[in-house]
N, CA, C and O atoms as a GROMACS GRO file, in nm:
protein
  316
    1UNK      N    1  -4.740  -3.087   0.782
    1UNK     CA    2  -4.680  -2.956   0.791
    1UNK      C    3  -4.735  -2.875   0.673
    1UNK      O    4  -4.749  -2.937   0.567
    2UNK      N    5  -4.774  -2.724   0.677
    2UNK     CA    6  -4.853  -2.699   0.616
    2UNK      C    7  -4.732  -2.575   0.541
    2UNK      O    8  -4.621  -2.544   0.586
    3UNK      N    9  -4.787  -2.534   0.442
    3UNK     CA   10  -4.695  -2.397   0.393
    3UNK      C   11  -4.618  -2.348   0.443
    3UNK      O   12  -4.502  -2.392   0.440
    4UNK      N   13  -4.652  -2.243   0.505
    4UNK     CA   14  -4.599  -2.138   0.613
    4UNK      C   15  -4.482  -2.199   0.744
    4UNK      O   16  -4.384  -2.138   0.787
    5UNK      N   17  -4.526  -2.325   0.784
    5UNK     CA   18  -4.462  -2.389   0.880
    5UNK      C   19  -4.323  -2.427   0.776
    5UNK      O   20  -4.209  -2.383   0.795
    6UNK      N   21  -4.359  -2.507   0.678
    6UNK     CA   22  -4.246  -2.515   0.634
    6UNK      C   23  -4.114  -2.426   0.610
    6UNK      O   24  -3.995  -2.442   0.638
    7UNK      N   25  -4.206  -2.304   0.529
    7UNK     CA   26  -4.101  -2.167   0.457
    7UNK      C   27  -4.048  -2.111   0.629
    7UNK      O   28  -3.954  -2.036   0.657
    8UNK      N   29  -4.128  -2.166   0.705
    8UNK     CA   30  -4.060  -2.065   0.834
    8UNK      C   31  -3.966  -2.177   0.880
    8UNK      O   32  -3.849  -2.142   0.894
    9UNK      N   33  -3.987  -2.275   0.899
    9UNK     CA   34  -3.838  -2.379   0.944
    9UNK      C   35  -3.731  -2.383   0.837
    9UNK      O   36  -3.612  -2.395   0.866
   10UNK      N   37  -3.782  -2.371   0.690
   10UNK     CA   38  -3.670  -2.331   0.645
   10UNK      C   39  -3.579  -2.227   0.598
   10UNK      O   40  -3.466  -2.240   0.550
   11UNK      N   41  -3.657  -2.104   0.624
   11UNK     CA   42  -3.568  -1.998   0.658
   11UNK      C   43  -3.562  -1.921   0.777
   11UNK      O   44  -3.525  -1.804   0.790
   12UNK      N   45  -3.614  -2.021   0.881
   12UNK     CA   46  -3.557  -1.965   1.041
   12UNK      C   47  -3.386  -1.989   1.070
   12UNK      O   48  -3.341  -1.903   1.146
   13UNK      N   49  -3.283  -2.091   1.024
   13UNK     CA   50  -3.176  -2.103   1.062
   13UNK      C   51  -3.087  -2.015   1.012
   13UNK      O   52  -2.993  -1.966   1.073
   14UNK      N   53  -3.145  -1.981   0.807
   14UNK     CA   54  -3.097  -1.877   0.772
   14UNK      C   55  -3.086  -1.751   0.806
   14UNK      O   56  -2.985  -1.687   0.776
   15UNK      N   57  -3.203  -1.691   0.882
   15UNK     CA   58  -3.204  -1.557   0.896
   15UNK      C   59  -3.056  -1.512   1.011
   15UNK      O   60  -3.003  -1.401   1.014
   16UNK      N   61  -3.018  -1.620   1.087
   16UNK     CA   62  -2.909  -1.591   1.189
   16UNK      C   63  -2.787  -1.624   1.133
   16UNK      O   64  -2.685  -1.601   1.196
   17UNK      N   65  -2.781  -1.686   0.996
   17UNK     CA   66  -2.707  -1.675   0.929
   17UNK      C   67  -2.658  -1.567   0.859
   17UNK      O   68  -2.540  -1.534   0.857
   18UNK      N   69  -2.782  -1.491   0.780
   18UNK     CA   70  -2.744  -1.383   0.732
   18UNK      C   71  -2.713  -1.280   0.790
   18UNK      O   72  -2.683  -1.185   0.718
   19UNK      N   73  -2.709  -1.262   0.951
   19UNK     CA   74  -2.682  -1.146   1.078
   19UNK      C   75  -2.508  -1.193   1.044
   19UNK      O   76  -2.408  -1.124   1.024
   20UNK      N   77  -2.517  -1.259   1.046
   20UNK     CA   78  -2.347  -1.361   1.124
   20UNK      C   79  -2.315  -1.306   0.955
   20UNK      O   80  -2.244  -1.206   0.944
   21UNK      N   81  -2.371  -1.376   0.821
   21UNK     CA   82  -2.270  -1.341   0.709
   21UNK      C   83  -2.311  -1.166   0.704
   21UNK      O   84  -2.252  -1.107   0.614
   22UNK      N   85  -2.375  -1.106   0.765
   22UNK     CA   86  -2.355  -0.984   0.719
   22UNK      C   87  -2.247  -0.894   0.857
   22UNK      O   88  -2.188  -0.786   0.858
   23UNK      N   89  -2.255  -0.949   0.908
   23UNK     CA   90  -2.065  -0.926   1.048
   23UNK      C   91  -1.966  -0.944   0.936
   23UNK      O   92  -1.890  -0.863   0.882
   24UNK      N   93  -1.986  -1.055   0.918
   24UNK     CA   94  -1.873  -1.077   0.862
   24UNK      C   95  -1.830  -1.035   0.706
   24UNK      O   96  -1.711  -1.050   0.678
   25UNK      N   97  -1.921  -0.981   0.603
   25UNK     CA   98  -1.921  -0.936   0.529
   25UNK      C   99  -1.857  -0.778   0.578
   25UNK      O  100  -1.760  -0.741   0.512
   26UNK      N  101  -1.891  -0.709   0.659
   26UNK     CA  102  -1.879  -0.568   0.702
   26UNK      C  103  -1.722  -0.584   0.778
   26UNK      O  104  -1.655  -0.487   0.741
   27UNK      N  105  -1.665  -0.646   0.843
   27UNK     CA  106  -1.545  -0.686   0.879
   27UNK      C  107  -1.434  -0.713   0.757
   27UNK      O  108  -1.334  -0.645   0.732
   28UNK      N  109  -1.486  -0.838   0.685
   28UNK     CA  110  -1.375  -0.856   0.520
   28UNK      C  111  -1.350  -0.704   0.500
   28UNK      O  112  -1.240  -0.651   0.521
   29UNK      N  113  -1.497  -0.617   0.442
   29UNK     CA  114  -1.477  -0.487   0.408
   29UNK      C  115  -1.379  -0.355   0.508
   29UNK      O  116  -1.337  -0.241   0.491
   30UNK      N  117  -1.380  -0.423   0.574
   30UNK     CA  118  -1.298  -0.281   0.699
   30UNK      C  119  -1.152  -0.334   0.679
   30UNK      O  120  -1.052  -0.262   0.671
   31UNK      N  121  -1.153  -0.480   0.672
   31UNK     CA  122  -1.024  -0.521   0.637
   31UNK      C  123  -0.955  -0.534   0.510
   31UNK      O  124  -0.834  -0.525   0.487
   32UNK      N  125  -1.047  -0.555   0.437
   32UNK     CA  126  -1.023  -0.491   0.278
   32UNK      C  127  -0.933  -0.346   0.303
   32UNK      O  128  -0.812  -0.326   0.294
   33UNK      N  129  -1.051  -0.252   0.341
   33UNK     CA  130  -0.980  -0.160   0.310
   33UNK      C  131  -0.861  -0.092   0.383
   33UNK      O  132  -0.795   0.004   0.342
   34UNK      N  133  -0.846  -0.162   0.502
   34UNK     CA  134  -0.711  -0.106   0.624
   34UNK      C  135  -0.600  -0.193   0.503
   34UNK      O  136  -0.484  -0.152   0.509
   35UNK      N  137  -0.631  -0.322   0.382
   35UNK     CA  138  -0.516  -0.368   0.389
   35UNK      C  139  -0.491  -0.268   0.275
   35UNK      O  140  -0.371  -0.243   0.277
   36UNK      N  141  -0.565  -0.185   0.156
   36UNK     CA  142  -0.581  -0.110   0.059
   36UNK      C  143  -0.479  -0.013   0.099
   36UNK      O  144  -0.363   0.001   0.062
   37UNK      N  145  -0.586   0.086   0.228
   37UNK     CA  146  -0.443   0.181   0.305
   37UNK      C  147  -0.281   0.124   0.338
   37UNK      O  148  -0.182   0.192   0.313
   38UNK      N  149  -0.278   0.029   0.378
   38UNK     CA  150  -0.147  -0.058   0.386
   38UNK      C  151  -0.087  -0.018   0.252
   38UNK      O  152  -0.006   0.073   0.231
   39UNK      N  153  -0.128  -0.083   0.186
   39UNK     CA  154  -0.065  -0.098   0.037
   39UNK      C  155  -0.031   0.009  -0.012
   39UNK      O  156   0.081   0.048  -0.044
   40UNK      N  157  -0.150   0.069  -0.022
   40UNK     CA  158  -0.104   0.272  -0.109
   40UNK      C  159  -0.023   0.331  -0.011
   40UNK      O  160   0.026   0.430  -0.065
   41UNK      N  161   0.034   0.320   0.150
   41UNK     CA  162   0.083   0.386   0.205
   41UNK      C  163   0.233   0.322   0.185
   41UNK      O  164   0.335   0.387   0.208
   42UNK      N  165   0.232   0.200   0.145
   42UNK     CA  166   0.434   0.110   0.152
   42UNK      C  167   0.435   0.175   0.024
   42UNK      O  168   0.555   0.199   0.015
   43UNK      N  169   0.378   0.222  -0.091
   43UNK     CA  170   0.443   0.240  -0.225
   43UNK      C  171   0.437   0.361  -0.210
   43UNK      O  172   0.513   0.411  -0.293
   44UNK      N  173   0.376   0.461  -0.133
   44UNK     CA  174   0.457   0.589  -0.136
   44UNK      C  175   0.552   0.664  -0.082
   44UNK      O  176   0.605   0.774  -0.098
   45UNK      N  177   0.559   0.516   0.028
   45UNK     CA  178   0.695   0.524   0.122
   45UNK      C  179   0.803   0.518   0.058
   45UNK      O  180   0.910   0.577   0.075
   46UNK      N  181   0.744   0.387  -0.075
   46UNK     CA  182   0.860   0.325  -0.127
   46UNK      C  183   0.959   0.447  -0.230
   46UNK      O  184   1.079   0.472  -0.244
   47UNK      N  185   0.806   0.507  -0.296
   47UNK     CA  186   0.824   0.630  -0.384
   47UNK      C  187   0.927   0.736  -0.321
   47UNK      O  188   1.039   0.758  -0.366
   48UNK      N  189   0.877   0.790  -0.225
   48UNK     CA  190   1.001   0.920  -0.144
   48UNK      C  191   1.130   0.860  -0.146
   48UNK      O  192   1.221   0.917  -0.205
   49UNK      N  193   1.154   0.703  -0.059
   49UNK     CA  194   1.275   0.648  -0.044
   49UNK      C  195   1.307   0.671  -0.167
   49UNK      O  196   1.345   0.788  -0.174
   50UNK      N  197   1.312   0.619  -0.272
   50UNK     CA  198   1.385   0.615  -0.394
   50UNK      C  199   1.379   0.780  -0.456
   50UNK      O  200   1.455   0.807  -0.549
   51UNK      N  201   1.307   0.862  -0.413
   51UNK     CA  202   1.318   0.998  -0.489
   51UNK      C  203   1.431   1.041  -0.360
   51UNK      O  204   1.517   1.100  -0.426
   52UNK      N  205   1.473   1.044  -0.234
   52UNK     CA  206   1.563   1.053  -0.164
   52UNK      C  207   1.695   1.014  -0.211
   52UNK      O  208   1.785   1.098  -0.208
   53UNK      N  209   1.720   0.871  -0.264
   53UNK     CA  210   1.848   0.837  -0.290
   53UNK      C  211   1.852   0.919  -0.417
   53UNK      O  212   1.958   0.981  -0.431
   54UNK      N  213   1.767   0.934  -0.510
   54UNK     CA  214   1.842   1.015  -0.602
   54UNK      C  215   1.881   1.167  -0.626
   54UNK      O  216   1.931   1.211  -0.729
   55UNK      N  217   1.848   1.239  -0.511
   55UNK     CA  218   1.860   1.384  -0.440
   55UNK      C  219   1.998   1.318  -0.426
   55UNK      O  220   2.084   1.352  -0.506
   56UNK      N  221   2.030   1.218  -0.322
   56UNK     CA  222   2.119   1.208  -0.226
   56UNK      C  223   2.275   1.210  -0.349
   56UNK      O  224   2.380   1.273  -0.359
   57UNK      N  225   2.214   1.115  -0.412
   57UNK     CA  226   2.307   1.089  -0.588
   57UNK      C  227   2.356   1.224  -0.663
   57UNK      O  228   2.469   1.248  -0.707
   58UNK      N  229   2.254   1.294  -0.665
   58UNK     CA  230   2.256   1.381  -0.708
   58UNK      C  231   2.362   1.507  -0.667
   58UNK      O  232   2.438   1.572  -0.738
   59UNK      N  233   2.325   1.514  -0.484
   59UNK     CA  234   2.429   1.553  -0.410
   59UNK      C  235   2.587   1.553  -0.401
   59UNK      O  236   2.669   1.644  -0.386
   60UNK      N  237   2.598   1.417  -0.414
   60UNK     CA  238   2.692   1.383  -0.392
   60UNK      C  239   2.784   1.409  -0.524
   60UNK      O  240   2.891   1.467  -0.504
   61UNK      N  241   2.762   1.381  -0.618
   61UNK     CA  242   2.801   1.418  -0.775
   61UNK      C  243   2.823   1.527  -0.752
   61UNK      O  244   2.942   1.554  -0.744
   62UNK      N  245   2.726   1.640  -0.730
   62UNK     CA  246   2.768   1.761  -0.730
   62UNK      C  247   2.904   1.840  -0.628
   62UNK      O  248   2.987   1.918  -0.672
   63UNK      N  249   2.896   1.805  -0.528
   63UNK     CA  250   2.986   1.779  -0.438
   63UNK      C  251   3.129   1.725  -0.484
   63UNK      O  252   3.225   1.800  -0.464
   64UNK      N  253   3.149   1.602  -0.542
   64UNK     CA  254   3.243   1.574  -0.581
   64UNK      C  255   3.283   1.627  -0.698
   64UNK      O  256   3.405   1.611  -0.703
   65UNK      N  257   3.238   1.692  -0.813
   65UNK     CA  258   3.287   1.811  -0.882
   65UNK      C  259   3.339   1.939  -0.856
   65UNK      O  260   3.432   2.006  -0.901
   66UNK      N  261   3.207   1.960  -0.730
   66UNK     CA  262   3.330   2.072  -0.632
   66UNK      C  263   3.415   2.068  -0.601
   66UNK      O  264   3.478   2.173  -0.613
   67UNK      N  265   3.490   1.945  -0.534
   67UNK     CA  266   3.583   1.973  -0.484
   67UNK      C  267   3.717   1.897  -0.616
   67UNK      O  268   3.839   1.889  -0.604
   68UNK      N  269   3.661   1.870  -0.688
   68UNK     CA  270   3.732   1.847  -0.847
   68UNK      C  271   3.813   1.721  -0.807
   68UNK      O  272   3.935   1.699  -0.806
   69UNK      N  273   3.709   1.648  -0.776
   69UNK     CA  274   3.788   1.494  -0.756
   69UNK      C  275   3.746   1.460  -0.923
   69UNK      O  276   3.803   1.443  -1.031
   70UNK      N  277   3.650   1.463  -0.884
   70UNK     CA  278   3.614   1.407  -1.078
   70UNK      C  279   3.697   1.487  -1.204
   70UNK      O  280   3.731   1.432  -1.309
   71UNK      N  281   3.721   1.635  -1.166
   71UNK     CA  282   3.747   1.699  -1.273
   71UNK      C  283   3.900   1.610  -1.305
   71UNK      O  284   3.947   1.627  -1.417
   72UNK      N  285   3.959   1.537  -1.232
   72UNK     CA  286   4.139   1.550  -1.246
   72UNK      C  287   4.088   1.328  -1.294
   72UNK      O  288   4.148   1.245  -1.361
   73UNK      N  289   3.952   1.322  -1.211
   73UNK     CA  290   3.978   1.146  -1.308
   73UNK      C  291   3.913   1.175  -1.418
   73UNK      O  292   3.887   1.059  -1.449
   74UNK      N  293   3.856   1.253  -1.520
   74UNK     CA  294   3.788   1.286  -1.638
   74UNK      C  295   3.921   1.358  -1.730
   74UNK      O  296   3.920   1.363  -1.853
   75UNK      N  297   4.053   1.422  -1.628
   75UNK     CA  298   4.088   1.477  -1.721
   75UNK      C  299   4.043   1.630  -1.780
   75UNK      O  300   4.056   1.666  -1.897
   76UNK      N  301   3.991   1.708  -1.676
   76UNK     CA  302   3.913   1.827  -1.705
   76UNK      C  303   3.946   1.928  -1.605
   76UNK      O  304   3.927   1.924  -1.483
   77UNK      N  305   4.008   2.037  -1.690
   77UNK     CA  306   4.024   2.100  -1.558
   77UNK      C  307   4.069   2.280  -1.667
   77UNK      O  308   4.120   2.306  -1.775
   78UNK      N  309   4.020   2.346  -1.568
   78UNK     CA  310   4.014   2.528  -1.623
   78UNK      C  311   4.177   2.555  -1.614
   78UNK      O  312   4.234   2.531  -1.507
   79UNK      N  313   4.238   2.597  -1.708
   79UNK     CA  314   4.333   2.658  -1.724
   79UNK      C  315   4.409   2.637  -1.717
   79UNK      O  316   4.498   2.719  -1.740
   0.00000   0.00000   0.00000
């Protein structure tokens, strides 16, 4: 077996290898990044939810000073 015969039997099995690892290299990457979007999209879900409850907190406090439930358990009251 001479040079050439050799380098070609031994990188003939590779070359259909590197088709197949480069699929699959380009796939990891698409899935990489759908799981990236995943991720940055639950923590800014997570972000609003928690800026919501504290509007909602916020609300509600205010609300219950209106109607002076708090003012009479604090002990506070105009005139």
């Amino acid at each position: 077996m001479n040079e050439k015969e050799k380098h070609v039997r031994e990188n003939a099995p590779h070359a259909h290898n590197n088709a197949d690892n480069a699929d699959q290299i380009a796939n990891s990457m698409t899935a990489k990044g759908k799981n990236e979007k995943r991720q940055g999209t639950a923590q800014s879900n997570r972000l609003w939810m928690w800026l919501g409850v504290i509007i909602l907190i916020f609300i509600l406090l205010y609300w219950l000073f209106s109607i002076g439930i708090f003012e009479d358990v604090i002990g506070y009251f105009n005139g």
